[in-house]
C-alpha positions as CSV (number, residue, x, y, z in Angstrom):
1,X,119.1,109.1,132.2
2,X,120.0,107.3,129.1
3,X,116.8,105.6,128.0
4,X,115.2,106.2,124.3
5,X,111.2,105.1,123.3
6,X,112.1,104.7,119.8
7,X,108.8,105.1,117.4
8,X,107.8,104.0,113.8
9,X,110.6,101.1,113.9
10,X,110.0,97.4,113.6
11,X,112.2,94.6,113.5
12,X,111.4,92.6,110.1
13,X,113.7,90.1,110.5
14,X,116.8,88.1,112.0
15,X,119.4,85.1,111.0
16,X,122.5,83.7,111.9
17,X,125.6,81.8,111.4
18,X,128.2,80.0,113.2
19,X,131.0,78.4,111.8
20,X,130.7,74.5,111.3
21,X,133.0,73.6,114.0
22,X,131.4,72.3,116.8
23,X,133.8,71.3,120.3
24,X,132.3,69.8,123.4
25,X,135.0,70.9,126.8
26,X,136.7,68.0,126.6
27,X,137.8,68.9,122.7
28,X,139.2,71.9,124.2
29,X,142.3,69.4,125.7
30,X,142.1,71.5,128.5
31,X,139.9,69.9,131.0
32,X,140.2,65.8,132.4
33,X,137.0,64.2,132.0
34,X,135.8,65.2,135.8
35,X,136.8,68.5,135.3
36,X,135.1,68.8,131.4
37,X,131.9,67.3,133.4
38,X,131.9,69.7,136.6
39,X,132.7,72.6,133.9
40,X,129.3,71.3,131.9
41,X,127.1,70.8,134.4
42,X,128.3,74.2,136.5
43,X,128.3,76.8,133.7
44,X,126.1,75.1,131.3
45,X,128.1,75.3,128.4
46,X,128.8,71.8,126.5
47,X,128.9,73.2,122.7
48,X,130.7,76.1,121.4
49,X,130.9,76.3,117.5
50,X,135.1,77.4,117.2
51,X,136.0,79.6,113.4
52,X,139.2,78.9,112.0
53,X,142.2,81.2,111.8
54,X,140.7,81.8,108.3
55,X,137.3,83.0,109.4
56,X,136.7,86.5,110.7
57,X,133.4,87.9,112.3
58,X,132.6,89.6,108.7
59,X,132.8,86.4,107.2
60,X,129.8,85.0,109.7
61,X,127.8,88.1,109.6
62,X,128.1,88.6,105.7
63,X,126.8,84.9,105.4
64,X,123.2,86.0,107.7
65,X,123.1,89.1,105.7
66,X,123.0,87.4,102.1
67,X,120.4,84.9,103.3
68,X,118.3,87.3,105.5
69,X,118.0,90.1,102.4
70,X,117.0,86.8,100.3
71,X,114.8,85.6,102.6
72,X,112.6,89.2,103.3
73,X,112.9,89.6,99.4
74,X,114.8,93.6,100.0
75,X,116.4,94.7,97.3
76,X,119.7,95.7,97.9
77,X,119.7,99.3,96.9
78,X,117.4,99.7,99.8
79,X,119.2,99.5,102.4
80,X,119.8,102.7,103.6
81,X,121.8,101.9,106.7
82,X,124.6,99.2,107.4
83,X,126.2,98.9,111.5
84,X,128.5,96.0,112.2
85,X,128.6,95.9,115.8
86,X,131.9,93.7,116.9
87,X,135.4,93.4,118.9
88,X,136.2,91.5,116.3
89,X,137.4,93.6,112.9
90,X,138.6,92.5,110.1
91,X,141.9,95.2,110.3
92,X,142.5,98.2,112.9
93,X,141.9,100.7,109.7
94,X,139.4,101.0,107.8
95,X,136.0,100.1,109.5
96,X,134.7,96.9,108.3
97,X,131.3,98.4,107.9
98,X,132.7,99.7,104.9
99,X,134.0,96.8,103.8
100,X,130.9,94.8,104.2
101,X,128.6,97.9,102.2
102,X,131.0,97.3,99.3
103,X,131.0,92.8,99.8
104,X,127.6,92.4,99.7
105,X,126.8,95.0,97.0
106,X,125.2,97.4,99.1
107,X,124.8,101.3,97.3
108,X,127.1,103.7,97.8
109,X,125.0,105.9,99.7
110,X,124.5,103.2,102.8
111,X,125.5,105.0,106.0
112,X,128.2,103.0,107.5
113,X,129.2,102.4,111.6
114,X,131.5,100.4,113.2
115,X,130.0,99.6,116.8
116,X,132.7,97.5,119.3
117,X,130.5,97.0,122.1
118,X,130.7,93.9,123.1
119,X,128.0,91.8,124.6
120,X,125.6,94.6,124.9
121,X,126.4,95.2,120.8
122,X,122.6,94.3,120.1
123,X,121.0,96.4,121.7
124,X,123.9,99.6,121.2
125,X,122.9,98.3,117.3
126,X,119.1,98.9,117.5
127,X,119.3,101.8,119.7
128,X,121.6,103.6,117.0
129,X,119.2,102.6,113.9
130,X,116.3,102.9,115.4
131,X,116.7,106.4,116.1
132,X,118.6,106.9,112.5
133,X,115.4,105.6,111.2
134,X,112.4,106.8,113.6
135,X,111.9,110.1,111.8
136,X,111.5,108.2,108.2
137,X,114.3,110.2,106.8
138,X,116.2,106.7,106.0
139,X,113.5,103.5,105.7
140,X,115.7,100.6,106.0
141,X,118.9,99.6,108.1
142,X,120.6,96.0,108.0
143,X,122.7,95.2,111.5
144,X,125.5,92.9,111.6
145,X,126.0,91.7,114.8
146,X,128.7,89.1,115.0
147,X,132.7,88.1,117.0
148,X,135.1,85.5,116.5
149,X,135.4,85.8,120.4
150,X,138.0,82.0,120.5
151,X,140.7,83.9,118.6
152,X,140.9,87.2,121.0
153,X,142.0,84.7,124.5
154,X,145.3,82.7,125.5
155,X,144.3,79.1,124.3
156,X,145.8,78.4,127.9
157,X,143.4,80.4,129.9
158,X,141.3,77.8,131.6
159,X,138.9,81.0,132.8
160,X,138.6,82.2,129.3
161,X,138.9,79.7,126.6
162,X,135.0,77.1,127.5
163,X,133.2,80.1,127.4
164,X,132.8,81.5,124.1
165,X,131.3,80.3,120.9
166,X,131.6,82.4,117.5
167,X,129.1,83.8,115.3
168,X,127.6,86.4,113.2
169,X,123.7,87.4,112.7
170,X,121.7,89.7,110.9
171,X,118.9,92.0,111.9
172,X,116.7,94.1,109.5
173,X,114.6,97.0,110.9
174,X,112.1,98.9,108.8
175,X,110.5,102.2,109.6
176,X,107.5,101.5,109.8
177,X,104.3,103.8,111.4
178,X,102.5,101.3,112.8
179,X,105.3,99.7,114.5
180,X,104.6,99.9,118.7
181,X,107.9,101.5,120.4
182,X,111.2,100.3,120.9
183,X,112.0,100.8,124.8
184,X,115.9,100.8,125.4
185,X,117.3,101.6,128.8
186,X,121.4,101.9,129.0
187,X,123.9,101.7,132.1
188,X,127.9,102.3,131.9
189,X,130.2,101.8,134.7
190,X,133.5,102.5,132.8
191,X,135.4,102.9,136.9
192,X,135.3,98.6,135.8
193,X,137.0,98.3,132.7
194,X,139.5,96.1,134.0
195,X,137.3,93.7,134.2
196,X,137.2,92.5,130.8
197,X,140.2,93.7,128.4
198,X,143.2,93.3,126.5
199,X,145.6,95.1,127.7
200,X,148.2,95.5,124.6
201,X,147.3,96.4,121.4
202,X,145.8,100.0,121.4
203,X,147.3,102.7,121.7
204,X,148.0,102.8,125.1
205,X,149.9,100.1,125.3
206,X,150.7,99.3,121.8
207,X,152.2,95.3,121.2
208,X,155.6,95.0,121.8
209,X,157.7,91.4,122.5
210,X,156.5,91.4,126.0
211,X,152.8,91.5,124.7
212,X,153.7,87.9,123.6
213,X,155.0,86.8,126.8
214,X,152.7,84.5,129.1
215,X,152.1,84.2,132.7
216,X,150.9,81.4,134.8
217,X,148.6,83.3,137.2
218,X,147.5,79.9,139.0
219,X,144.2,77.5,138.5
220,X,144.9,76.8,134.8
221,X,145.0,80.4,134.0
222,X,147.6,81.4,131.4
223,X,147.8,84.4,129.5
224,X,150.0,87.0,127.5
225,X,149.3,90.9,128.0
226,X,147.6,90.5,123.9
227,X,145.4,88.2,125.4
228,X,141.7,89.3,126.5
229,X,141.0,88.7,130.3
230,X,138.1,88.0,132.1
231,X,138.1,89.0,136.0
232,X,135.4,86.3,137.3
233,X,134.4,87.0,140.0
234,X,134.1,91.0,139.3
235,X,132.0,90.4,136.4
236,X,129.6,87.9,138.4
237,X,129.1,90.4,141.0
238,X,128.5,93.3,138.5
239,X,126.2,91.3,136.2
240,X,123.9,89.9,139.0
241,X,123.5,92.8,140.6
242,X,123.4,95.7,137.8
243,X,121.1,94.7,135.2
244,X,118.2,92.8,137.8
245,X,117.8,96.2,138.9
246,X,117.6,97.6,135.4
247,X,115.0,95.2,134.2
248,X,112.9,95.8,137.3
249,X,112.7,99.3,136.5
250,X,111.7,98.8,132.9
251,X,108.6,97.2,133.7
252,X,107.7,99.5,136.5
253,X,107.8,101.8,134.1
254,X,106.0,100.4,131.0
255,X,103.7,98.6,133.0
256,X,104.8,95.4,132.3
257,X,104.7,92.1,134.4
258,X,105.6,88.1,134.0
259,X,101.8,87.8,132.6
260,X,102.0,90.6,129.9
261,X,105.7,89.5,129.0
262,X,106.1,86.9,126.2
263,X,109.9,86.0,126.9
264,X,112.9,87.0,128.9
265,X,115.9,87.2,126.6
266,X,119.1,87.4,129.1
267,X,122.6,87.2,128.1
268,X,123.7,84.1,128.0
269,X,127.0,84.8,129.8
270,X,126.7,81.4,132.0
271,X,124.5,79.5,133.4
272,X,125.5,80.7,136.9
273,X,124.9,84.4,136.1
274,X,121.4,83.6,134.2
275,X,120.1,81.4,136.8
276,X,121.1,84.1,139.5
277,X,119.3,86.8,137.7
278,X,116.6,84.7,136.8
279,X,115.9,83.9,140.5
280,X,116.1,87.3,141.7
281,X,113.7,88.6,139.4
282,X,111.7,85.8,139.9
283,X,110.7,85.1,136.3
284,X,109.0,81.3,135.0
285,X,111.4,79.6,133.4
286,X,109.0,78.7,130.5
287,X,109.7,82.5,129.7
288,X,113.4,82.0,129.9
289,X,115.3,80.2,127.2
290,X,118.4,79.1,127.2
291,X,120.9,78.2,124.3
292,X,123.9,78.7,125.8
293,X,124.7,74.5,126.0
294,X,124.7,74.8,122.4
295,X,126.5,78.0,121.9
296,X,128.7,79.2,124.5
297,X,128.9,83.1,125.7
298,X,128.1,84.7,121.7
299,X,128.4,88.0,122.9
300,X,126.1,90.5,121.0
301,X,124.9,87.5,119.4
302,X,123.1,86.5,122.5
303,X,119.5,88.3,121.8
304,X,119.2,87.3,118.4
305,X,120.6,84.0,118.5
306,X,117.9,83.0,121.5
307,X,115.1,84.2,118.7
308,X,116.5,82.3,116.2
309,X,117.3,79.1,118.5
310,X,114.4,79.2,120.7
311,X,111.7,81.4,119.5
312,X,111.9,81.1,115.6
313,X,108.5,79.5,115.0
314,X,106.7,81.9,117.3
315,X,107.9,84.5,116.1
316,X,107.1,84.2,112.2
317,X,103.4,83.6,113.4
318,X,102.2,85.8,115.8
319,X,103.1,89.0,117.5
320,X,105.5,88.6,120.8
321,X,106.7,91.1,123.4
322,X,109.9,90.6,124.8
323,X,112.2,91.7,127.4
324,X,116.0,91.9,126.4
325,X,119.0,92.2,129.1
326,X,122.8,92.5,127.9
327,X,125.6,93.6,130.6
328,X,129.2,93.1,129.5
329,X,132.2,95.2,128.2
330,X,133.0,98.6,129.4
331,X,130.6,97.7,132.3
332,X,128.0,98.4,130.0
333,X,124.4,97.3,130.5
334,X,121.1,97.4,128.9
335,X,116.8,96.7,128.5
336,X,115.1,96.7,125.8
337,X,111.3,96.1,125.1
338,X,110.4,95.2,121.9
339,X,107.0,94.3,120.6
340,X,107.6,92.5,117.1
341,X,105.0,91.8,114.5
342,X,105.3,88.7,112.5
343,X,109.0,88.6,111.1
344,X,111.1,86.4,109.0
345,X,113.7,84.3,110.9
346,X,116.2,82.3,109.0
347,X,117.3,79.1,109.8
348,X,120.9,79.0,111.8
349,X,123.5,78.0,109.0
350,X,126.6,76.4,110.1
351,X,128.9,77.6,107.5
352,X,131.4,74.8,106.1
353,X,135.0,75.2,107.1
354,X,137.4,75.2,103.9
């Protein structure tokens, strides 16, 4: 059973960035206006914030990172441990963790990770420091979390191209002894990797001209084998059915109910999928914020940009305990419990496009 109570960590702190691009469906030039209305009001998503071809994940996440040390007041030399968690890499080789340690000045001691997880990145993130840091051998980690998800998809995939919004956040964890534990539960089903992929461009099946080539399968769906692919209706059924179940257990566990629960943070994949789980699990939807009509799908952005979005003020002022669920690429899927203290949360910059 791959579950972890991870002791003597807090979370100190949290910011993010998205590139100052916003694009409502119809921008997209994809949708008529029925269809760009049907699309809003189905999935939810009206806003996604769109980088340039200029602007890579690092770029996002280095951006929370500067103005998340500044805002906690850490000195760099510090920072003991530095994960970028992202599909999104600056090149194949070297990691970009690296490459972020030595752009934002970081020693050369840092312990360095490159984490491609996907939407359940977040939590992979914190499960991986936390337990680098539980024993107090290293005191502080910084996480960048971040994608440029718009650049991975066929801008003629109808399935693929409304959903996502790019970004990049920050997350500081402390060791810390008075710090209540971390509870992280995990899930793979890798028998449904298909369902979200790219086909060419490892190893594999390296890229070659046909990688370039695009297919009309039907329903505004067109794609080349470089392009990443969403199955729909796979992922629906996997994601309302997987991580319900998942969640459920967690609080049978840690004795936890709706009254002892602060907020629900759930992916926000689409409003269809949230609403589902959200119903089965019967949860208030006072606990239950959304952002996703703002952002899009942000991938392991999800979880910290609902604190920053939704819970920012509550959370520099009092103590909250919160339930996080991510399901996404691999099948992977995850819970976390988390119990912060009063943290710092930075503003949400949208970074200025050059």
């Amino acid at each position: 059973m791959a579950q972890w109570q991870i002791k003597n960590v807090a979370l100190r702190g949290v910011a993010g960035t998205v590139p100052n691009n916003p694009k409502t469906t119809m921008d997209l030039g994809l949708f008529t206006q029925e269809e760009a209305d049907t699309f809003d009001n189905t999935v939810g998503i009206k806003k996604r914030y769109v980088a340039t071809d200029d602007i890579c994940a690092s770029d996002l996440c280095y951006d929370a990172a500067e103005r998340l040390l500044a805002g906690l007041g850490w000195e760099k030399d510090s920072i003991d441990v530095l994960l970028f968690e992202s599909v999104c890499p600056d090149y194949r080789t070297p990691p970009t963790s690296g490459i972020l340690q030595a752009r934002l000045g970081l020693p050369t001691s840092t312990f360095v990770m490159d984490i491609p997880m996907g939407c359940c990145g977040c939590i992979y993130a914190i499960n991986i420091a936390g337990n680098l840091l539980t024993n107090g051998n290293v005191k502080r980690a910084l996480l960048l979390v971040g994608d440029t998800a718009t650049r991975m998809g066929s801008p003629k995939d109808k399935s693929r191209v409304p959903l996502f919004g790019d970004c990049g956040t920050a997350i500081a964890l402390e060791y810390d002894l008075t710090a209540e534990d971390i509870v992280i539960d995990f899930n793979t089903l890798g028998s449904g990797y298909e369902a979200l992929m790219t086909p060419h461009g490892g190893f594999r099946h390296p890229v070659t001209s046909q990688s370039f080539e695009y297919e009309d399968f039907g329903n505004g769906i067109v794609r080349a084998p470089k392009d990443t692919l969403i199955n729909g209706m796979d992922v629906f059924a996997f994601a309302i059915s997987r991580p319900p179940v998942s969640i459920k257990k967690v609080m049978q566990q840690y004795d936890l109910n709706i009254d002892n629960v602060d907020y629900f943070l759930i992916h926000q994949a689409n409003k269809l999928i949230v609403d589902r789980i959200v119903k089965k699990l019967k949860l208030p939807l006072d606990k239950t914020p959304y952002d996703l009509q703002e952002f899009g799908n942000l991938g392991g952005c999800s979880i910290p940009m609902l604190m920053i979005y939704n819970l920012k003020e509550e959370l520099t002022i009092r103590p909250l305990t919160l339930v996080c669920s991510a399901f996404g690429l691999g099948l992977t899927w995850g819970t976390m419990v988390v119990r912060t203290q009063r943290m710092i949360v930075e503003p949400i910059n949208y970074m200025k496009i050059q």
